[in-house]
Each structure stands twice: as structure tokens, then as C-alpha cells.
mmCIF file of the C-alpha atoms, coordinates in Angstrom:
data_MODEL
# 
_entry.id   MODEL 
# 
loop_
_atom_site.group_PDB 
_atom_site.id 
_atom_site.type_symbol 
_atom_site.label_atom_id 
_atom_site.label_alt_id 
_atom_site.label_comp_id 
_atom_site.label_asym_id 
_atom_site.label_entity_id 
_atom_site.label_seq_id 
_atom_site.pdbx_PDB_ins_code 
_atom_site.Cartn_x 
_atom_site.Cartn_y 
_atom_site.Cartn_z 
_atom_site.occupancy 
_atom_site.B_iso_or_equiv 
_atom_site.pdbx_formal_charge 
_atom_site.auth_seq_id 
_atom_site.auth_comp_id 
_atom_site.auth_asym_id 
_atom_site.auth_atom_id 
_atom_site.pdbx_PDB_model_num 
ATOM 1   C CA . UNK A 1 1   ? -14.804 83.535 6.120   1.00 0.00 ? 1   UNK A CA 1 
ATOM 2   C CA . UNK A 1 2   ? -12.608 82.823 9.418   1.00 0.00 ? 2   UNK A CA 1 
ATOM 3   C CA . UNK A 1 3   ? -15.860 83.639 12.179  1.00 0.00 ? 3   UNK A CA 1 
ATOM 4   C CA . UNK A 1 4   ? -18.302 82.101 10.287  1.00 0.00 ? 4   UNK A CA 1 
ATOM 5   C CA . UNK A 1 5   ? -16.917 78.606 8.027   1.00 0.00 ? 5   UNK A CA 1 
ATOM 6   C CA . UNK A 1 6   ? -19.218 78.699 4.996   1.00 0.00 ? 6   UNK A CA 1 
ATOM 7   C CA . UNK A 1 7   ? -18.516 77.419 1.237   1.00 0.00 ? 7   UNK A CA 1 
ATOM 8   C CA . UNK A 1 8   ? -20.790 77.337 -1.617  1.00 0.00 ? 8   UNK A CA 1 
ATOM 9   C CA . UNK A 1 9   ? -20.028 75.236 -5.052  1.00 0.00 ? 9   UNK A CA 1 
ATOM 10  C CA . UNK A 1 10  ? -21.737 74.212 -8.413  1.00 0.00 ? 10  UNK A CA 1 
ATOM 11  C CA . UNK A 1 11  ? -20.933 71.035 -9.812  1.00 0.00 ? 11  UNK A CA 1 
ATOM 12  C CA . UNK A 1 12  ? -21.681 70.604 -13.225 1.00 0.00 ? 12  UNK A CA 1 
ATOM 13  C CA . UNK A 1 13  ? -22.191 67.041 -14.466 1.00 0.00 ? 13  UNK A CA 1 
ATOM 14  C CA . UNK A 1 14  ? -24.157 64.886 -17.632 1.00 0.00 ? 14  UNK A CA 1 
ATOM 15  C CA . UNK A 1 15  ? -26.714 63.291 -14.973 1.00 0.00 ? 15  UNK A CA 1 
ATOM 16  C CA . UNK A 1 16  ? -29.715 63.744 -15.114 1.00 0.00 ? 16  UNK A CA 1 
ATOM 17  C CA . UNK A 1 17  ? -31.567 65.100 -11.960 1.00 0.00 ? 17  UNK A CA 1 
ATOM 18  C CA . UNK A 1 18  ? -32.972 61.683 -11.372 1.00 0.00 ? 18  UNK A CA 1 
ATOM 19  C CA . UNK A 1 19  ? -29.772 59.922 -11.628 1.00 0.00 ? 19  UNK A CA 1 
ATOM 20  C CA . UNK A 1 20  ? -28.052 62.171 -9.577  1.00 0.00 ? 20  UNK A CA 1 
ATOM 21  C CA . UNK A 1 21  ? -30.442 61.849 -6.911  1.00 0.00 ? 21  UNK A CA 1 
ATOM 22  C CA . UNK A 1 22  ? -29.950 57.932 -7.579  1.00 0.00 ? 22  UNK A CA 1 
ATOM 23  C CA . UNK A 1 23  ? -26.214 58.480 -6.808  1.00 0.00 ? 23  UNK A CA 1 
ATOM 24  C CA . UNK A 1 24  ? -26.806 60.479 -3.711  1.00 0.00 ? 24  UNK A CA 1 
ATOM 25  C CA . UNK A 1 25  ? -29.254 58.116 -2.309  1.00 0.00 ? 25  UNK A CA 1 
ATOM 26  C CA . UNK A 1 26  ? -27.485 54.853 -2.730  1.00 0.00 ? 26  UNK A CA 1 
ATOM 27  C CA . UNK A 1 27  ? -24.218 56.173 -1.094  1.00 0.00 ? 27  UNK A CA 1 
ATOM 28  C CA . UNK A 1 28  ? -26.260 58.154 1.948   1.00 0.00 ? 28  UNK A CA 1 
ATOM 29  C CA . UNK A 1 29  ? -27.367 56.126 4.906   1.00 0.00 ? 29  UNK A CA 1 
ATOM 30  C CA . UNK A 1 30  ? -31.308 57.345 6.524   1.00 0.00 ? 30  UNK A CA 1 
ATOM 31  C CA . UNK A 1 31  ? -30.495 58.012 9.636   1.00 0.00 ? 31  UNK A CA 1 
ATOM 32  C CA . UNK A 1 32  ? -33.708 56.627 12.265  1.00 0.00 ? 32  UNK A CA 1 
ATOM 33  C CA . UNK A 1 33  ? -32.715 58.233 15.648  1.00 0.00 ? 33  UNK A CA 1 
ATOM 34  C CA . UNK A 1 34  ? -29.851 60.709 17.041  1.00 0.00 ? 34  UNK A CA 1 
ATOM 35  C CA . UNK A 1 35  ? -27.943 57.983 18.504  1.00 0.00 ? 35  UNK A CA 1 
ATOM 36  C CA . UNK A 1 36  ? -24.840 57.137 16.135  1.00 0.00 ? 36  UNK A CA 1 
ATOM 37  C CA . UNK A 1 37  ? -25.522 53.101 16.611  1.00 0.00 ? 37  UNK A CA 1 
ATOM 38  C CA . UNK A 1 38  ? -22.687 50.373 15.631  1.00 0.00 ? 38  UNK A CA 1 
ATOM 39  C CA . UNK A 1 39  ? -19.654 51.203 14.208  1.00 0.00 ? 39  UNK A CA 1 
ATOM 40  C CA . UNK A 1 40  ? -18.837 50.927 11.021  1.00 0.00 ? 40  UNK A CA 1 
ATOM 41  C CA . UNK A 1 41  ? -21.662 52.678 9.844   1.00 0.00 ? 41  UNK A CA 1 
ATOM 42  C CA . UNK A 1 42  ? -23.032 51.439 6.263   1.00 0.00 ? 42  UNK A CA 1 
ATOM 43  C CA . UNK A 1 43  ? -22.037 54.450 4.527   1.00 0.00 ? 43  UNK A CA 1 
ATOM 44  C CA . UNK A 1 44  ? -19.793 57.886 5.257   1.00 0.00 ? 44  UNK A CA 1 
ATOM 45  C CA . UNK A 1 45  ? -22.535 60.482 4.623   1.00 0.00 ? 45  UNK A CA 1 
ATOM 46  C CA . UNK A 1 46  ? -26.090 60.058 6.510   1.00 0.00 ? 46  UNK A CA 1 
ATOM 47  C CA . UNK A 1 47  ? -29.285 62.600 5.706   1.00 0.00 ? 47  UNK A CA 1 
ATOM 48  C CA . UNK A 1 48  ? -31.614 62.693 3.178   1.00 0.00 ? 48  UNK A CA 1 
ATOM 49  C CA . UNK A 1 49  ? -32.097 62.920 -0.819  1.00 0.00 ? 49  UNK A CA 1 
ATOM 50  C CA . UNK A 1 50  ? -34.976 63.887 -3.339  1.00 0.00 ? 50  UNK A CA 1 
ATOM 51  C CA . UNK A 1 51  ? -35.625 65.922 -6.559  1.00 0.00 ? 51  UNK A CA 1 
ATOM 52  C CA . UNK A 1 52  ? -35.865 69.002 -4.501  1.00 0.00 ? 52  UNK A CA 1 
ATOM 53  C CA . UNK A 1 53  ? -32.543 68.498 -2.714  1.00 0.00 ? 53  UNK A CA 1 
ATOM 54  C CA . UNK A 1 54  ? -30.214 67.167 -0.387  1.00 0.00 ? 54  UNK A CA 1 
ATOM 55  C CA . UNK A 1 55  ? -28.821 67.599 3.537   1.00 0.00 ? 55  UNK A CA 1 
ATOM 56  C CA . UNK A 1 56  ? -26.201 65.610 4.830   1.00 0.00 ? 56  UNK A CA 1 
ATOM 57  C CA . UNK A 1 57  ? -23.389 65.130 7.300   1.00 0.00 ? 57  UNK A CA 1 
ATOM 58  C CA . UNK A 1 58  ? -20.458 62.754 6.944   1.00 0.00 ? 58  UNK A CA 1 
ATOM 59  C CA . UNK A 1 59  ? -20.255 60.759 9.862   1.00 0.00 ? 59  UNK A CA 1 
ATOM 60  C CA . UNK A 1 60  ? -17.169 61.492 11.881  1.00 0.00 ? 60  UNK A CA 1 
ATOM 61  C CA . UNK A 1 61  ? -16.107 59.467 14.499  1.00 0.00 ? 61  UNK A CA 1 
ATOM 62  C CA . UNK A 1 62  ? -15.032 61.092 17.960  1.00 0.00 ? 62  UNK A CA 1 
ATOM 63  C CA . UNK A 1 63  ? -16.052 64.871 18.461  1.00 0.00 ? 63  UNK A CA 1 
ATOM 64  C CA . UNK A 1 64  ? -16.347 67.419 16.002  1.00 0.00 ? 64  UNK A CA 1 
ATOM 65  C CA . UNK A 1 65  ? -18.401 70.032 16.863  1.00 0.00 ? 65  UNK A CA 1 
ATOM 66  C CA . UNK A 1 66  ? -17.796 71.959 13.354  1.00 0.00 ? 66  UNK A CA 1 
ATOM 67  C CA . UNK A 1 67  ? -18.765 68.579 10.529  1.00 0.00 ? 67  UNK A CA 1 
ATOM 68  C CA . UNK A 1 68  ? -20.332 70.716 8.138   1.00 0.00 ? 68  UNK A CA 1 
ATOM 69  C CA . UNK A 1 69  ? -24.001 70.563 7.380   1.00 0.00 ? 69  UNK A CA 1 
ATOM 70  C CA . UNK A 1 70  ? -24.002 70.014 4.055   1.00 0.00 ? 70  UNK A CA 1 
ATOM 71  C CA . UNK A 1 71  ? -27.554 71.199 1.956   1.00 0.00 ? 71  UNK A CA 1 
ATOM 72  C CA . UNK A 1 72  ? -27.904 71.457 -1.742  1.00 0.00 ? 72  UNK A CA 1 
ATOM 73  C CA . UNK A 1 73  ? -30.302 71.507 -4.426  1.00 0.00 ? 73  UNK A CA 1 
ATOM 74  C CA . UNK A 1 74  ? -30.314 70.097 -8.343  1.00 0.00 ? 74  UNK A CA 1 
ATOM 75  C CA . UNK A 1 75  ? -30.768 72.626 -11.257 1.00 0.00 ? 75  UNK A CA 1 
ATOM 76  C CA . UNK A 1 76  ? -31.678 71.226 -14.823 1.00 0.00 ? 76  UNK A CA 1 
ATOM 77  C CA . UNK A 1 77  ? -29.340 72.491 -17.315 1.00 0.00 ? 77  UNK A CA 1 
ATOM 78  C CA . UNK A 1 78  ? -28.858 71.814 -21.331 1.00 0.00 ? 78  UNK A CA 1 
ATOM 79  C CA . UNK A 1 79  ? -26.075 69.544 -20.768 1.00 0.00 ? 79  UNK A CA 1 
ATOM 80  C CA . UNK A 1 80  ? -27.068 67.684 -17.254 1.00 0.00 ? 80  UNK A CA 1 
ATOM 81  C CA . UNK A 1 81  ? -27.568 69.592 -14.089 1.00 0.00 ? 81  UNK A CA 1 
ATOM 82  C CA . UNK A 1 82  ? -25.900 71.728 -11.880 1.00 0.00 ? 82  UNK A CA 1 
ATOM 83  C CA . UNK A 1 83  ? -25.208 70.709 -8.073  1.00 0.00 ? 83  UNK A CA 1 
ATOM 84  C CA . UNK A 1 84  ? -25.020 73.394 -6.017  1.00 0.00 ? 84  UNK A CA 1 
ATOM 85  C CA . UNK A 1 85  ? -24.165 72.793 -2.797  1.00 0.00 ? 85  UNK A CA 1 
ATOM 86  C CA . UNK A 1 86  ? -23.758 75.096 0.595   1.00 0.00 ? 86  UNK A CA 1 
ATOM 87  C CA . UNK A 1 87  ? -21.660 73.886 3.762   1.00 0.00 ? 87  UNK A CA 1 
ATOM 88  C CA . UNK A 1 88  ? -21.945 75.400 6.660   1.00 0.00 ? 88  UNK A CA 1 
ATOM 89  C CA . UNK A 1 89  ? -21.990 74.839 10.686  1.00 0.00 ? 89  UNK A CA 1 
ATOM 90  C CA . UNK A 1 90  ? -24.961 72.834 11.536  1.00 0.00 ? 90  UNK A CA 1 
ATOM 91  C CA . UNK A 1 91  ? -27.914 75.545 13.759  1.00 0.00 ? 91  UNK A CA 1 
ATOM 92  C CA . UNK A 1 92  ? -27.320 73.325 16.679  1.00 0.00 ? 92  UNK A CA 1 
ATOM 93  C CA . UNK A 1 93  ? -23.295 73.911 16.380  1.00 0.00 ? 93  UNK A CA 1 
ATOM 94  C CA . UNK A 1 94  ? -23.650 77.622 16.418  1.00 0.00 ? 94  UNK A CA 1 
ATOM 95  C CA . UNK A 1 95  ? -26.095 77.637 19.437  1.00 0.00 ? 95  UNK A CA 1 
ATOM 96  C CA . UNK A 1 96  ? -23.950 75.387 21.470  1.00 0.00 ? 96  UNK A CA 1 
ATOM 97  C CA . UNK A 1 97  ? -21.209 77.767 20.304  1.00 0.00 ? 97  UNK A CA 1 
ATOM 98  C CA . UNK A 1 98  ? -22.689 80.808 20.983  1.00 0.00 ? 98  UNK A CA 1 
ATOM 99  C CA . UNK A 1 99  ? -23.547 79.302 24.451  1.00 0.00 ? 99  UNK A CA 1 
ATOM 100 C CA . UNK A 1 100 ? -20.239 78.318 25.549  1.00 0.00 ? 100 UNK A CA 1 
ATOM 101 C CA . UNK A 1 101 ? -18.730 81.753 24.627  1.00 0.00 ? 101 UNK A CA 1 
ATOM 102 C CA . UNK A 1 102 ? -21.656 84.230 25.682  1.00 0.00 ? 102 UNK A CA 1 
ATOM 103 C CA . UNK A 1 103 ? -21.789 82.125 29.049  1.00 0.00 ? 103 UNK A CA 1 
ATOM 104 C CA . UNK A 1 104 ? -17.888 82.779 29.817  1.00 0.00 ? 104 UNK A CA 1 
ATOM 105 C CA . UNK A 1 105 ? -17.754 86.145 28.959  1.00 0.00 ? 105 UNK A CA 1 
ATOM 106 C CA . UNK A 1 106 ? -20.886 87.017 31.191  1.00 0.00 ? 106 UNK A CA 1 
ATOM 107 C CA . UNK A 1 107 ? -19.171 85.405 34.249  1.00 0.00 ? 107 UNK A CA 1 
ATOM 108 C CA . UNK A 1 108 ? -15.767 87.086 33.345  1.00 0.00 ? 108 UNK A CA 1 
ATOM 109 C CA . UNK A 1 109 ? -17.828 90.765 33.317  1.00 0.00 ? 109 UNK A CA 1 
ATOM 110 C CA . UNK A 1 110 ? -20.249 89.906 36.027  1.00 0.00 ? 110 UNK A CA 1 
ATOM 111 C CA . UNK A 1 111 ? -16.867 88.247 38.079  1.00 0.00 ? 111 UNK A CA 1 
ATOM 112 C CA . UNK A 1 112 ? -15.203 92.073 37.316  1.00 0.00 ? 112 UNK A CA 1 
ATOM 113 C CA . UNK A 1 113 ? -11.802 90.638 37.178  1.00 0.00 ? 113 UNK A CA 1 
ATOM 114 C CA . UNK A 1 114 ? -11.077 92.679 33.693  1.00 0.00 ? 114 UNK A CA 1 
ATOM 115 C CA . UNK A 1 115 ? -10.160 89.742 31.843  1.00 0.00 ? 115 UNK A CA 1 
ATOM 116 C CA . UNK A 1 116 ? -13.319 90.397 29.751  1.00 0.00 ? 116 UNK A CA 1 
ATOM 117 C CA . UNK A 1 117 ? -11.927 91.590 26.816  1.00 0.00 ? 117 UNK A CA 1 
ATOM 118 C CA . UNK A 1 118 ? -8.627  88.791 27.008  1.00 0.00 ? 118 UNK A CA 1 
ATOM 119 C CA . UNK A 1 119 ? -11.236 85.938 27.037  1.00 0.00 ? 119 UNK A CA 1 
ATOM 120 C CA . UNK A 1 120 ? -13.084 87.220 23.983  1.00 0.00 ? 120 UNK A CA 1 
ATOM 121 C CA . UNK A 1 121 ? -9.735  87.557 22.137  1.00 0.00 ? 121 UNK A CA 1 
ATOM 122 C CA . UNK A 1 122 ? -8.892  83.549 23.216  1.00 0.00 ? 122 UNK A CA 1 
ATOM 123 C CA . UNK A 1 123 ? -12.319 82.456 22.327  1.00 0.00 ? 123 UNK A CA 1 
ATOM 124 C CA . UNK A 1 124 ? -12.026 83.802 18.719  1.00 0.00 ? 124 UNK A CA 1 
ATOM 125 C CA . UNK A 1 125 ? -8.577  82.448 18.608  1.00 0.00 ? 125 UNK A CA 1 
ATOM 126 C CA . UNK A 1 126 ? -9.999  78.740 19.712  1.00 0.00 ? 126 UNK A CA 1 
ATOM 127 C CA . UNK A 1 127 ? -12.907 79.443 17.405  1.00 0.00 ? 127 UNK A CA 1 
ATOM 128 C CA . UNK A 1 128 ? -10.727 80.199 13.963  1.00 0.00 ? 128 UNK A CA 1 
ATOM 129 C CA . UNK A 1 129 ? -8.547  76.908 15.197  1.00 0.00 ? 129 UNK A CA 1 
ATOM 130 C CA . UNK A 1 130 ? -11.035 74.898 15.103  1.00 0.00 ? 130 UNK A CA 1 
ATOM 131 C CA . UNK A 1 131 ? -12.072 76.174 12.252  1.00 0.00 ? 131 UNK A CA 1 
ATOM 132 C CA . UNK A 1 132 ? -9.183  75.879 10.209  1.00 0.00 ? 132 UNK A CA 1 
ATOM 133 C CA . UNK A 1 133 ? -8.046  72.240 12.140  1.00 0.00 ? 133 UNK A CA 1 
ATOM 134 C CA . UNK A 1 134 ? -12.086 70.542 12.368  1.00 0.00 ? 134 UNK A CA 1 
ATOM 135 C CA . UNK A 1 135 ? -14.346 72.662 9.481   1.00 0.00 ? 135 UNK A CA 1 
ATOM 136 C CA . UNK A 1 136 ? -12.058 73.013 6.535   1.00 0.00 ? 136 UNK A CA 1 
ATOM 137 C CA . UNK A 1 137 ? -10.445 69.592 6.373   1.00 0.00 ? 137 UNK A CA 1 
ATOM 138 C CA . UNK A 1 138 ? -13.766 68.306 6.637   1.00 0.00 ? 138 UNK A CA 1 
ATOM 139 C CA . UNK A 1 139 ? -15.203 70.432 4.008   1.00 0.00 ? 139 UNK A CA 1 
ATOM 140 C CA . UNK A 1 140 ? -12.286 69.771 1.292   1.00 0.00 ? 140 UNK A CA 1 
ATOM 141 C CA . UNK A 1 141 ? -13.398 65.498 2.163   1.00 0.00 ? 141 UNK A CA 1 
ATOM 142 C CA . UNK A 1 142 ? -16.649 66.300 1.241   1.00 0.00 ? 142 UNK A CA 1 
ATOM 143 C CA . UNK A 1 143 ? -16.476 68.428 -1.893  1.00 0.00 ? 143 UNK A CA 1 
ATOM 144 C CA . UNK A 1 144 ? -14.230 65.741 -2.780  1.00 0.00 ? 144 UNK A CA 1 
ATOM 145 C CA . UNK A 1 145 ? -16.952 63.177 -2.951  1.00 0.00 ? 145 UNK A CA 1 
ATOM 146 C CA . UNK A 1 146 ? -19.301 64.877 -4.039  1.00 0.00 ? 146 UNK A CA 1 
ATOM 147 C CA . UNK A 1 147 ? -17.510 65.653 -7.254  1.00 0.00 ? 147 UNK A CA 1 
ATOM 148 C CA . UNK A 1 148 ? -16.678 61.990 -7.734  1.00 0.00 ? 148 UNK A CA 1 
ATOM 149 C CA . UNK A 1 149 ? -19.660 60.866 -6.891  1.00 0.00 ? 149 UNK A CA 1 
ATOM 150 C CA . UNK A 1 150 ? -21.480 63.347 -9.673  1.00 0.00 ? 150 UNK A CA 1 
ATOM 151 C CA . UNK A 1 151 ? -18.975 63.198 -12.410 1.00 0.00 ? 151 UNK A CA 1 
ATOM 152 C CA . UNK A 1 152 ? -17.826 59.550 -12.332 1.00 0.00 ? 152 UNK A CA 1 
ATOM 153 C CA . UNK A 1 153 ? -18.891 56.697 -14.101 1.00 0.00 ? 153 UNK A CA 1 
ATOM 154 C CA . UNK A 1 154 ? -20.616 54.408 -10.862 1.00 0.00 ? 154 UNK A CA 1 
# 
């Protein structure tokens, strides 16, 4: 969807739950604070790992307000497990968002200059471009990884 960037895919693979937690956790970084620290970082994905699931962000250097958030959780099956995994904006992202575009329009109304309407239109516009040009790109990097990181031999 264009308004609101959201993908969801299962990743079959022989691992076992345990392993692929293994996997996840060797290649993620912890991160301790907000602050992004020295460059290069020690890995491309920070967040966290367990039995019960995963939530991650590749780090991205610059400004991009739409990285995905990337959750998922680890489903036994007969042959391995199944990853599923959800990306997504990040909360924060969507408030700041939200923010930036309710604020303008309010002052356009309030200002009465009729331009309302115009501004919404360009807003969307900037909003789908950035989703296309900073979400998707993104997105297709990590779903990438994550299937070599799961299906692999490491």
C-alpha cells in the first residue's frame, strides 16, 4: 500500500528456532543509547533477538525518516521453522509524519488562503515519493538478508 508502506513475508528454512535466533543475534548489533556512536558500526542491522522474536532496523547512514521497523516472530514447523516477518514505518516515523502534515494544513486553513486542499494533494505526493525512493529500496535490502541469512550455510 502507497499511504501506508507495509510488507509481510514467511521464510521457510531447515533451522531450528534456536539456530535461527543464533544467526540473527550474531549479525545484529544491541544498541545501548539513541545516539548512533562511531561510524562504521559493527554490524548493518541493530535491535534485539530471542525465541519469541525479533525487531530491528538496518542502520542507515544520513536521514531516512521511512528505514523500516522490521518485527518478526519464529514458528516451529516439520521441516525447520517459518520466519515471518512484518516491515513497517517505525510509531515514531508516523507521529513525526503525521505532525509535519496535520501542522501545515492547520496553518494553510486557519491562514484562509484556499490552498488547503493543494497542500494536502503535495503532501501525499511527497509522502508516496518517499515512499517509493526511502521505504521500498530499503525494504527489498532487508528481505534480502534476511533470506540469506536464514537459508544459507553460515
Amino acid at each position: 500500500m502507497m499511504f501506508i508502506p507495509y510488507r509481510r513475508v514467511e521464510i521457510p528454512t531447515s533451522l531450528t528456532v534456536d539456530e535461527v535466533v543464533k544467526r540473527l543475534s550474531q549479525r545484529v548489533d544491541v544498541r545501548k543509547s539513541i545516539w548512533r556512536g562511531p561510524w562504521p558500526p559493527k554490524s548493518e542491522y541493530w535491535g534485539r533477538a530471542s525465541a519469541e522474536g525479533f525487531q530491528i532496523v538496518r542502520f542507515f547512514r544520513g536521514r531516512n525518516t521511512y528505514v523500516p521497523l522490521i518485527t518478526g516472530h519464529f514458528n516451529p514447523s516439520a521441516s525447520g521453522t517459518v520466519v515471518t516477518v512484518r516491515m513497517t514505518l517505525h510509531p515514531v516515523a508516523f507521529v513525526v509524519i503525521a505532525a509535519i502534515f496535520g501542522s501545515a494544513e492547520f496553518l494553510s486553513f486557519r491562514a484562509g488562503d484556499g490552498y488547503g486542499f493543494g497542500l494536502l494533494i503535495a503532501f501525499l505526493m511527497l509522502h508516496c515519493g518517499m515512499n517509493l525512493f526511502g521505504f521500498y529500496p530499503e525494504e527489498k535490502k532487508s528481505v534480502d538478508w534476511l533470506y540469506t541469512l536464514f537459508t544459507d550455510k553460515a
